[in-house]
C-alpha positions as CSV (number, residue, x, y, z in Angstrom):
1,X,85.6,108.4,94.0
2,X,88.3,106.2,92.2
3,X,91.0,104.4,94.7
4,X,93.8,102.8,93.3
5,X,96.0,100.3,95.7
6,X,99.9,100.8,95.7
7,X,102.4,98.5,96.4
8,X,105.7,100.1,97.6
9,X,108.6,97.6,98.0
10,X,110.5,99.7,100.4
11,X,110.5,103.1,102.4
12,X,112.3,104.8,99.9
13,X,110.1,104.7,97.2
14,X,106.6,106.3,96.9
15,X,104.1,107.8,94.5
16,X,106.0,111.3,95.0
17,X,104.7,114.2,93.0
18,X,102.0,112.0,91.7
19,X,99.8,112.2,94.9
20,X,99.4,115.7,94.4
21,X,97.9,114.8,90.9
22,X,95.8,111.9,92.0
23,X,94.8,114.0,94.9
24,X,93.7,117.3,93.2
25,X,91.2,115.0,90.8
26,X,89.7,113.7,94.2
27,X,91.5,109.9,93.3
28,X,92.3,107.7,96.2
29,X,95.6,105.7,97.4
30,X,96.4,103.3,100.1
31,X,99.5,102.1,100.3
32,X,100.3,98.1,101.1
33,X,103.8,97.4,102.8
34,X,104.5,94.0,102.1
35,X,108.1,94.5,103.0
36,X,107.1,95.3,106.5
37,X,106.0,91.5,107.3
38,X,103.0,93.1,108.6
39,X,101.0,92.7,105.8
40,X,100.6,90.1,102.5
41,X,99.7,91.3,99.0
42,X,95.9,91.6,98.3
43,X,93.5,89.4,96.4
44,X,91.5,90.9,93.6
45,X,88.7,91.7,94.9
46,X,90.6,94.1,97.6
47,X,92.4,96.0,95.0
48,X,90.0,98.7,94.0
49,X,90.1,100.1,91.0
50,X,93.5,99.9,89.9
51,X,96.8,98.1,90.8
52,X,100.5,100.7,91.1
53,X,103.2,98.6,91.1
54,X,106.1,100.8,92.9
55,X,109.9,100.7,91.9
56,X,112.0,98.1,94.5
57,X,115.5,99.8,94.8
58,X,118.6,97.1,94.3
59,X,115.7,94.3,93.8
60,X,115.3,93.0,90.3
61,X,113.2,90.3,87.9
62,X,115.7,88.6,86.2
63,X,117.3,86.1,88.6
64,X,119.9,87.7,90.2
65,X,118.3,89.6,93.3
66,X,115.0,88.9,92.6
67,X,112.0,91.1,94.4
68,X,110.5,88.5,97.2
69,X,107.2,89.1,96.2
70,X,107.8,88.7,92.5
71,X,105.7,85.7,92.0
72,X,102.6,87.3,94.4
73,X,102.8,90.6,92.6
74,X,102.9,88.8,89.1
75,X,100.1,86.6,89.6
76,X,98.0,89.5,91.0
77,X,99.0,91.7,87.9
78,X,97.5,88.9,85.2
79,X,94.4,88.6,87.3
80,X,93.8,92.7,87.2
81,X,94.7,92.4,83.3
82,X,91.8,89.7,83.2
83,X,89.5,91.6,84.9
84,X,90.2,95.0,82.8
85,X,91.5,96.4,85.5
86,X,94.0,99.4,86.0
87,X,97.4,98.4,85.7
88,X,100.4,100.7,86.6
89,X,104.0,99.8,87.0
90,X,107.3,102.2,88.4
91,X,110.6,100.9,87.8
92,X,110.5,97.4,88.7
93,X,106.6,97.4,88.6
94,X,106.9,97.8,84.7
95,X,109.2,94.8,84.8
96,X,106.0,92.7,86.5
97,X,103.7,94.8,83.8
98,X,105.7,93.3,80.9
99,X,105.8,90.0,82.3
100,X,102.4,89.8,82.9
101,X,101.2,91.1,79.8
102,X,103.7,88.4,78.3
103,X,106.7,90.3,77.2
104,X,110.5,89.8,78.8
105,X,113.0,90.9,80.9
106,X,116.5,90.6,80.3
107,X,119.4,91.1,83.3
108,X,121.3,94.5,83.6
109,X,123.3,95.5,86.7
110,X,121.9,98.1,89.3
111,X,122.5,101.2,88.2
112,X,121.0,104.8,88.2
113,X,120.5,106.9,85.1
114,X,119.5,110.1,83.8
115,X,118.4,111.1,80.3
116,X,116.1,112.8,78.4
117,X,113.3,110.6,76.4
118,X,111.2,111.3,73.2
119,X,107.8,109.8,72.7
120,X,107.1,107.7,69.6
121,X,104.4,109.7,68.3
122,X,102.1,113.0,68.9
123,X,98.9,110.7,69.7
124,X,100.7,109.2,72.7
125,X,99.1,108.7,75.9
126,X,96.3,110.1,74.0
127,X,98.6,113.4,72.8
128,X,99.6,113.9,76.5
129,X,103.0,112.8,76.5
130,X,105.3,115.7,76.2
131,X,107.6,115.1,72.8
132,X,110.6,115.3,75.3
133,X,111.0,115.0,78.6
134,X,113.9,114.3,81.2
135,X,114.1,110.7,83.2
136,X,115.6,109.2,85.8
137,X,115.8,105.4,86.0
138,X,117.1,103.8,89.3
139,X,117.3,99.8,89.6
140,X,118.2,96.8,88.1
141,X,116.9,94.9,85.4
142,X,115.4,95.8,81.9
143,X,111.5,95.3,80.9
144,X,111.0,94.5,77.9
145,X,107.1,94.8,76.6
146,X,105.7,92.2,74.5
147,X,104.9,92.5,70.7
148,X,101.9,94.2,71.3
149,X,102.6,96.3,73.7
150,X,102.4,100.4,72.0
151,X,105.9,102.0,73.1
152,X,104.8,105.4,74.3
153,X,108.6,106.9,75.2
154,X,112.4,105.7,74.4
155,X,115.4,106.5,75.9
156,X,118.4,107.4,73.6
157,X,118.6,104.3,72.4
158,X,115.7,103.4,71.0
159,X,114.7,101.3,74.3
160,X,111.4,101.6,75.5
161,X,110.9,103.7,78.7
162,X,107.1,104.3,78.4
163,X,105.0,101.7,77.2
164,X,100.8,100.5,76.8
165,X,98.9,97.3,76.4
166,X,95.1,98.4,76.0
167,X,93.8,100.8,77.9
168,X,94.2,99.7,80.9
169,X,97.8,98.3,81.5
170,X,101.1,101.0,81.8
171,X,104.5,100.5,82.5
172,X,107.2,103.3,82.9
173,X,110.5,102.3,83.7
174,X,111.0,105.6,85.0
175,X,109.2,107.1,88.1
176,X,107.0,110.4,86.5
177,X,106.3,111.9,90.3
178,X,110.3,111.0,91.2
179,X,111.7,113.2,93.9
180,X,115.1,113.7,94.3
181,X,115.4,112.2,98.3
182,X,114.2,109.1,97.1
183,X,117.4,108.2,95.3
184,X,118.9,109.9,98.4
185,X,117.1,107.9,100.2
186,X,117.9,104.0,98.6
187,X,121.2,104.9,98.4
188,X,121.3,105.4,102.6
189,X,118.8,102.5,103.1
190,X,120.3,99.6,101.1
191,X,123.9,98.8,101.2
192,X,124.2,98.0,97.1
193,X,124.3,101.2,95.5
194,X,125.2,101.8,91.8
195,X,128.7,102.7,90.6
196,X,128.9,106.9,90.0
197,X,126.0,107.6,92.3
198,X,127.8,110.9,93.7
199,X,127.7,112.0,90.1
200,X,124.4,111.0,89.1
201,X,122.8,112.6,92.1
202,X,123.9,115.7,90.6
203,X,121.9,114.8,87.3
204,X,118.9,114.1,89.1
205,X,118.9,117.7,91.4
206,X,118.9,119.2,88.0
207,X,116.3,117.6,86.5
208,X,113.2,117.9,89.3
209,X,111.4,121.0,87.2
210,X,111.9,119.4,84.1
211,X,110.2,116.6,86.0
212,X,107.5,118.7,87.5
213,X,106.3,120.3,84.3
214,X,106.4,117.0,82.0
215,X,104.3,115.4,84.6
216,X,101.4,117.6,84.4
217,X,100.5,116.7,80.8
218,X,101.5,112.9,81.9
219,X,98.9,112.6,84.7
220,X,96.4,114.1,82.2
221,X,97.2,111.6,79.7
222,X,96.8,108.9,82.1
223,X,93.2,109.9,83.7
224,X,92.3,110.5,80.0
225,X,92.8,106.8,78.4
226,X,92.1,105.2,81.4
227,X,89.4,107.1,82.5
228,X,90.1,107.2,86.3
229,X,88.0,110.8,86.6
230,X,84.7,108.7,84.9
């Protein structure tokens, strides 16, 4: 069996719909808390075979409230890109994912928002990603992937929201398994929230099946290029 190691910056936020995916094709998880101070973030060797780098809520990348493990987290991301190893980043963790792979981020203010996205081309995440599909987007900060980085997905303007560097290392500034109480849920457990939240939270309730459904050609797309089922 595969196992994957997860980092998840805060209670909130979680692999969501996803574990039902990596689940049902008999792929392990274990979650490490580093926000706890209970535990540190792994070497190498103790990561398995693959990394998941978790959104982080309010925490960012860019210099204004930066994620306190940023520099652990980024150093640990380059050394599973050395070794060939999985590489998956949510929300913030696609921030790390672009910096490691040696692309940018610029600053944006916290904010939550909801959209639908259109892939770049029909061979995709191997002709998995669905041509449209809704996304929610909750944080702070903007990765941007280096030059050759393959955008999978774009938002409506043109930025990328998907993105690939080999086949091994994945960003998505969106989460694909999001649940709707884990927005809930940051905006009850941090006291920054983003401006219109009421509003958006309305967005987001409507778009869970639209969710549900594009992630099932997602999660095939993923075990496909990366092989996870081998």
């Amino acid at each position: 069996m595969k196992a994957l190691t997860v980092i998840q910056h805060d209670s909130a936020e979680y692999l969501g719909l996803m574990e039902d995916h990596l689940e049902g094709r008999r792929i392990r998880f274990r979650y490490i808390r580093p926000f706890t101070g209970a535990v540190r973030i792994p070497d190498l060797d103790l990561v398995g075979d693959g990394l998941v780098l978790l959104g982080a809520g309010p925490w960012g990348t860019a210099g204004e409230r930066d994620l306190p493990t940023l520099a652990e987290e980024l150093a640990l991301a380059r050394s599973c890109m050395m070794a060939n190893k999985l590489v998956i980043g949510i929300g913030l963790g696609a921030q790390i994912v672009a910096l490691a792979g040696g692309g940018e981020v610029v600053r944006a203010p916290l904010a939550c928002r909801v959209g639908t996205a259109r892939r770049t081309g029909p061979d995709a995440l191997a002709g998995y990603m669905p041509e449209s599909l809704p996304y929610v987007t909750y944080g702070r900060d903007r990765a941007i992937p280096p030059a050759h980085a393959r955008v999978l997905a774009v938002d409506e303007e043109g930025a990328p929201l998907a993105f690939q560097m080999g086949d091994t290392a994945f960003g998505f500034a969106f989460h694909p398994g999001l649940k709707t109480a884990m927005i809930e849920d940051l905006v009850m457990e941090f006291e920054e929230s983003p401006e219109g939240i009421a509003e958006q939270l309305q967005h987001v309730r409507s778009a869970r099946r639209g969710i549900e459904d594009a992630l099932v050609p997602m999660m095939t797309g993923l075990v496909s290029v990366t092989g996870l089922m081998q």
